[in-house]
ZALO-87754 format. One line per 2 residues: number of its first residue (from 0); their letters; for each residue x, y, z of C-alpha. Coordinates in pm, whole numbers. Layout:
% ZALO-87754
NUM = a = X Y Z  ... .
% end
This chain:
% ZALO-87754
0 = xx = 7347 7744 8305  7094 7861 8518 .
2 = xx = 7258 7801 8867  7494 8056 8880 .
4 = xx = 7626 8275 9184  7774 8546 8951 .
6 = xx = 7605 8939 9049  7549 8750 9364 .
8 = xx = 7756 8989 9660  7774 8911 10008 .
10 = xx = 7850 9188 10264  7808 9058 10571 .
12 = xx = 7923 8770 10803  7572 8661 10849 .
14 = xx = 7502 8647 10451  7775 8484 10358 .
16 = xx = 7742 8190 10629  7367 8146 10552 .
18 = xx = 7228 7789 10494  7138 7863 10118 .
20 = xx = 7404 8127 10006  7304 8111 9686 .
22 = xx = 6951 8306 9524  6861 7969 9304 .
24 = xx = 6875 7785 9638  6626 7989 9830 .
26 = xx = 6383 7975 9536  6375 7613 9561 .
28 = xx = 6303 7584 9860  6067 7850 9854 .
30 = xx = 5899 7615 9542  5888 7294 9692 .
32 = xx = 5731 7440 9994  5452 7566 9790 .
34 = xx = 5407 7235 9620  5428 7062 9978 .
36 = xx = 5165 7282 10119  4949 7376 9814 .
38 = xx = 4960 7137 9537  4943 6823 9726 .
40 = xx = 4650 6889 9938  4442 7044 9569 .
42 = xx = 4585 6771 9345  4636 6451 9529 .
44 = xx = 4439 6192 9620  4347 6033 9951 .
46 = xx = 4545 5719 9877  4904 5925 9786 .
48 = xx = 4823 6155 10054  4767 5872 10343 .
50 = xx = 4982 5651 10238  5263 5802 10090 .
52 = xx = 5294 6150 10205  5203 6160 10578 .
54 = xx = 5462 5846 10660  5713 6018 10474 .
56 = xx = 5712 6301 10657  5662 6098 10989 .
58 = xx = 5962 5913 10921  6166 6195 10823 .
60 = xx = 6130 6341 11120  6201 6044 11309 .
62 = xx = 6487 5993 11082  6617 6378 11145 .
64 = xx = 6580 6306 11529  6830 5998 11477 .
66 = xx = 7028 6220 11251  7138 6483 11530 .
68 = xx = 7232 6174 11765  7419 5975 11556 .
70 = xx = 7479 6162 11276  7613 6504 11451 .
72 = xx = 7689 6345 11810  7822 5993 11698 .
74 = xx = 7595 5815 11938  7487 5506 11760 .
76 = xx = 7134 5423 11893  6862 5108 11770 .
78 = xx = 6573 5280 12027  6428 5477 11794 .
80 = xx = 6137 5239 11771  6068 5239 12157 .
82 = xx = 6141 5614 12174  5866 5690 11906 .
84 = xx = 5640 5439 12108  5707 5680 12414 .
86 = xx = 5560 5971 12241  5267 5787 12110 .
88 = xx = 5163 5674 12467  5227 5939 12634 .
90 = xx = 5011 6200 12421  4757 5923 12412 .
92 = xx = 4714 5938 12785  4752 6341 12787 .
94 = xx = 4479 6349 12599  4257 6105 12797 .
96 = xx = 4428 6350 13111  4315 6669 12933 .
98 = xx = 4044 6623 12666  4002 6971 12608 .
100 = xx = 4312 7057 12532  4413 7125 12207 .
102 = xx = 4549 6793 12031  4902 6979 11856 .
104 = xx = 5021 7113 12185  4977 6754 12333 .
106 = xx = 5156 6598 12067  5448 6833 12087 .
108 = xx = 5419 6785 12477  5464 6438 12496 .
110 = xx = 5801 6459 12300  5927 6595 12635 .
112 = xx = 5849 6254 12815  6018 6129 12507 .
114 = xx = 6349 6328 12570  6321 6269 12967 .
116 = xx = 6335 5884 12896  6589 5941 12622 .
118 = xx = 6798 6121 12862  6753 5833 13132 .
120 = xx = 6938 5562 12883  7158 5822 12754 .
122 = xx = 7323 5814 13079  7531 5531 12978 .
124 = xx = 7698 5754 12663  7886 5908 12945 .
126 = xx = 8110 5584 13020  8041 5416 12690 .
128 = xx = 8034 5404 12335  8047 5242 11989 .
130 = xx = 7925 4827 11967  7814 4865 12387 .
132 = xx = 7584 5210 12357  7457 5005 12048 .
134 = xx = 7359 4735 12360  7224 4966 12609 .
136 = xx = 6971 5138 12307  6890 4760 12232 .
138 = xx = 6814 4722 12559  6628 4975 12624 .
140 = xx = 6403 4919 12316  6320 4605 12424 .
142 = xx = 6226 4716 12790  6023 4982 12644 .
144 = xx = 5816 4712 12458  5799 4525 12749 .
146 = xx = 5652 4814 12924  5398 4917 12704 .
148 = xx = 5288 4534 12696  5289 4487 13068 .
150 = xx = 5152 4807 13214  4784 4838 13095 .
152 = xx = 4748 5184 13269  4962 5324 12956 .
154 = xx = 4628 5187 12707  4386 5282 12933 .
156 = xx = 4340 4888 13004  4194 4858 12688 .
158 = xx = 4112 4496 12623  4322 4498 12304 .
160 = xx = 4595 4640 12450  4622 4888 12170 .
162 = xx = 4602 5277 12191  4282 5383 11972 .
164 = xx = 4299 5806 11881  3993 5983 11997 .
166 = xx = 3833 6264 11762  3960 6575 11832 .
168 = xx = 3881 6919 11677  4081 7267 11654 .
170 = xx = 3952 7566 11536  3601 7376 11482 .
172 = xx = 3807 7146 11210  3824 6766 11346 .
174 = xx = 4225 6694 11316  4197 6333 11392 .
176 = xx = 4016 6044 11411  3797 5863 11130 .
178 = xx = 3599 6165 11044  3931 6318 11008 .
180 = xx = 4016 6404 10602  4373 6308 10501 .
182 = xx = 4405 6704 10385  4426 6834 10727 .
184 = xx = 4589 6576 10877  4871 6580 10605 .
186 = xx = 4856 6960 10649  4923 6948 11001 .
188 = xx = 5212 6721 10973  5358 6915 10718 .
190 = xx = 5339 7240 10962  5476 7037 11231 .
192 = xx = 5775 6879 11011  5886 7225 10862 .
194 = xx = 5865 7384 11138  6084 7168 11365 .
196 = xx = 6339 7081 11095  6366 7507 11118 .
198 = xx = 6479 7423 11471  6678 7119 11434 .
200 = xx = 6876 7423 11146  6938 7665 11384 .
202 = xx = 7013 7457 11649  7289 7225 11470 .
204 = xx = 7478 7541 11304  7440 7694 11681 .
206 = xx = 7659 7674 11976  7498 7353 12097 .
208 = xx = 7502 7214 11758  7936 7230 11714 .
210 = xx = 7963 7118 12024  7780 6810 11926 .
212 = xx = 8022 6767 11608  8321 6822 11821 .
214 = xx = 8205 6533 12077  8136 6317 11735 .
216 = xx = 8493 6381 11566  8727 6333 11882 .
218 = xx = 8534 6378 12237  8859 6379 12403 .
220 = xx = 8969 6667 12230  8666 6862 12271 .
222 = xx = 8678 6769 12650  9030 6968 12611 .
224 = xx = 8931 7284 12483  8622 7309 12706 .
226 = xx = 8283 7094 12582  8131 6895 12901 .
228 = xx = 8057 6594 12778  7803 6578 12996 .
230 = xx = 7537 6826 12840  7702 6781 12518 .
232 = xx = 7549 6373 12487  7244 6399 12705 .
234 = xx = 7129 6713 12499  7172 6495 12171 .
236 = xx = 7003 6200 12358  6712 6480 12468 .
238 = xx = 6676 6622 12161  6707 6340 11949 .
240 = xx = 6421 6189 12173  6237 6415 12191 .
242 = xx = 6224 6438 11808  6144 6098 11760 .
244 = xx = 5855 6127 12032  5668 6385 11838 .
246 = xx = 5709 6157 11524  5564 5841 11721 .
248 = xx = 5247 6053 11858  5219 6183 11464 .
250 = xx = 5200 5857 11347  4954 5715 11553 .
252 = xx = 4731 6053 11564  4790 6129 11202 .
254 = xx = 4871 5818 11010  4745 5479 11231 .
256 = xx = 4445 5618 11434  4586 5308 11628 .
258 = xx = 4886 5150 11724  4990 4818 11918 .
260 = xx = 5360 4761 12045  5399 4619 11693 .
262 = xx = 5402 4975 11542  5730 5048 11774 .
264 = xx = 5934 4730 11764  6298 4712 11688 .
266 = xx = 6229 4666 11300  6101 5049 11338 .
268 = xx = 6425 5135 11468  6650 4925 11210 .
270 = xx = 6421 5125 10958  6520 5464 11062 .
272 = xx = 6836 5393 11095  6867 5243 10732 .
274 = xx = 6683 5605 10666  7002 5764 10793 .
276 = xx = 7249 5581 10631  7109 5586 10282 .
278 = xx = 7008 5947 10300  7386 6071 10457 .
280 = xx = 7518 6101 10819  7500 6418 10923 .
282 = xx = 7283 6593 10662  6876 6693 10726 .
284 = xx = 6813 6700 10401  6947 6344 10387 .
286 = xx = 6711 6239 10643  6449 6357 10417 .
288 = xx = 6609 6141 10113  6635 5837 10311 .
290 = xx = 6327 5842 10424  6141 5916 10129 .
292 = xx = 6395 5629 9911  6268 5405 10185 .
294 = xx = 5892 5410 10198  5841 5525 9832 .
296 = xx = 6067 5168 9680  5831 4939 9806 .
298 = xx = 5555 5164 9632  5740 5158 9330 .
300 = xx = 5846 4805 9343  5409 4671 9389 .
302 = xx = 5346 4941 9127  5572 4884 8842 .
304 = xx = 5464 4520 8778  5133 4573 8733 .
306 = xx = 5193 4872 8521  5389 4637 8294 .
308 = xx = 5101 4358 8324  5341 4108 8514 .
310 = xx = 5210 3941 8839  5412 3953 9149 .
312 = xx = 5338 3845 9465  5381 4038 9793 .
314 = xx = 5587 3796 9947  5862 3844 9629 .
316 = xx = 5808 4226 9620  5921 4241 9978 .
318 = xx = 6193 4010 9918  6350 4254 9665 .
320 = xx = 6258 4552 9876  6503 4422 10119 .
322 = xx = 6754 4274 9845  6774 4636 9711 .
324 = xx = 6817 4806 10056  7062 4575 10199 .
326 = xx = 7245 4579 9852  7240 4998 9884 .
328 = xx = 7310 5032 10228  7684 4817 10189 .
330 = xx = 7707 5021 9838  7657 5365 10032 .
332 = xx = 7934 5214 10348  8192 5138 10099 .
334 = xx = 8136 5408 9809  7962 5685 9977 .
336 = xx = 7923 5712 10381  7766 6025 10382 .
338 = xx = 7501 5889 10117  7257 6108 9902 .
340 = xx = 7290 6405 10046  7691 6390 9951 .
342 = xx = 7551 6240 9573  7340 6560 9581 .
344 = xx = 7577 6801 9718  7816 6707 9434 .
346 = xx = 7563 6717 9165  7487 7084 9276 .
348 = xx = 7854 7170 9308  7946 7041 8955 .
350 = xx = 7656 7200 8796  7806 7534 8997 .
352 = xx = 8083 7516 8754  7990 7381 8417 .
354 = xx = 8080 7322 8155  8444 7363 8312 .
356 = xx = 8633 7091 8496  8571 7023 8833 .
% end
């Protein structure tokens, strides 16, 4: 009743191609934004906002960086682990490099030696594809974890072996480490994260962004009528890494306060990728979906037990937390491919038109 587009004129190109055409959509966003940023940090608590919130939105952006390679460049990847573990080592030794530097521009740096090394085993795209770039991303994840094992100059040749986040401050505010509070640290993340999905926007409905989608939907073809092939893949392998960089130094600098090779193994990158599929190929706000259907189940699944005074072990809550996903993922493959975003993209359309037939 309410989500109507009638009185609602377009007369120009640019309005009528915007992202959210429609008032009711704007306002939405424009509410959930001021939820994200005001009611959260007022309202919750420090377990919802550390636990919950701040991986969600780690992962989501992790997930959107995935999203532009395979969903909008059809380069399947399973490095997303070791490409997040890039990030997290490199702006742990730019800030040992530079301590007084502030700690966002070094977390934003270091997803540039994220997209340099995603751009190294992208190289292979350009002969390859399908089941063997699958291969090459394997094997790249696993020499990234070898890496990070074997060369003790990337932890400071800690005797752990782990990276440990040192307490930084901006503005006179300590951003991370334990004296850290989860506000500003979720607060920052949440900057970060709306910001670049802004980016991620304008660059996929951009030049470089259809070029992508024609390389995804026949690259042949798009060779043909004058996409390189080239730039086209090893900008989506950049980009992609480099998103997933930022997301791995977030997580350890925001979320961990330390991280072993563990925290960037190839069940990291199986994660994401499960992120993707759920939430829909090809979508950003699917990327959000996915990720926040994926770290919020297991929540719900501890939670909802006790609330109902039945006890459940861990090991049988984790059981059904992959029972569910692997049950959803061949339910979205078969049913749905493009996953919840399509689901929510239909639910919008329908309720466009009602109460008349679709």
């Amino acid at each position: 009743m309410f989500y109507r587009e009638a009185g609602q004129f377009k007369s120009t190109y640019k309005a009528d191609q915007a992202i959210f055409p429609i008032l009711q959509d704007r306002m939405a966003i424009a509410f959930y934004l001021a939820v994200a940023f005001i009611a959260v940090p007022i309202f919750g608590s420090d377990f919802f906002i550390t636990s919950i919130m701040i991986p969600f939105l780690v992962f989501s952006l992790a997930a959107i960086g995935l999203n532009i390679l395979v969903g909008y460049t059809g380069q399947i990847s399973l490095g997303t682990g070791a490409f997040m573990g890039v990030g997290a080592y490199s702006c742990y030794k730019l800030a040992t490099i530079f301590p007084d530097i502030n700690i966002i521009i070094l977390i934003i740096a270091s997803g540039f030696f994220a997209a340099a090394v995603g751009v190294l085993f992208g190289l292979p795209s350009l002969r390859i594809k399908g089941f063997y770039l699958v291969v090459t991303t394997l094997a790249a994840q696993f020499f990234l974890e070898w890496a990070f094992i074997r060369i003790p100059w990337l932890y400071n040749y800690n005797d752990s072996g782990a990276i440990e986040v040192p307490q930084r401050e901006t503005f006179g505010i300590i951003v991370t480490g334990a004296s850290a509070t989860p506000s500003v640290r979720y607060l920052i993340v949440l900057a970060i994260v709306v910001a670049m999905t802004w980016v991620a926007s304008n660059i996929i409905h951009g030049r470089i962004g259809r070029a992508w989608m024609m390389i995804r939907d026949m690259d042949i073809a798009a060779e043909l009528m004058g996409v390189r092939p080239l730039y086209a893949k090893l900008s989506a392998f950049a980009v992609s890494s480099f998103y997933c960089g930022v997301a791995g130094a977030m997580m350890v600098f925001f979320w961990l306060g330390a991280a072993e090779v563990e925290s960037f193994d190839v069940n990291h990158s199986f994660l994401i990728l499960f992120m993707v599929v759920i939430g829909g190929l090809g979508s950003l706000i699917g990327s959000f979906m996915g990720a926040a259907f994926i770290w919020v189940l297991p929540v719900i699944l501890r939670a909802v037990p006790n609330f109902i005074g039945i006890d459940v072990n861990a090991a049988t809550v984790e059981h059904l937390n992959f029972m569910i996903i692997g049950a959803l993922i061949i339910f979205f493959l078969i049913v749905e491919p493009h996953g919840l975003a399509r689901l929510w993209a239909l639910a919008k359309q329908k309720l466009r038109v009602w109460p008349f037939p679709y």
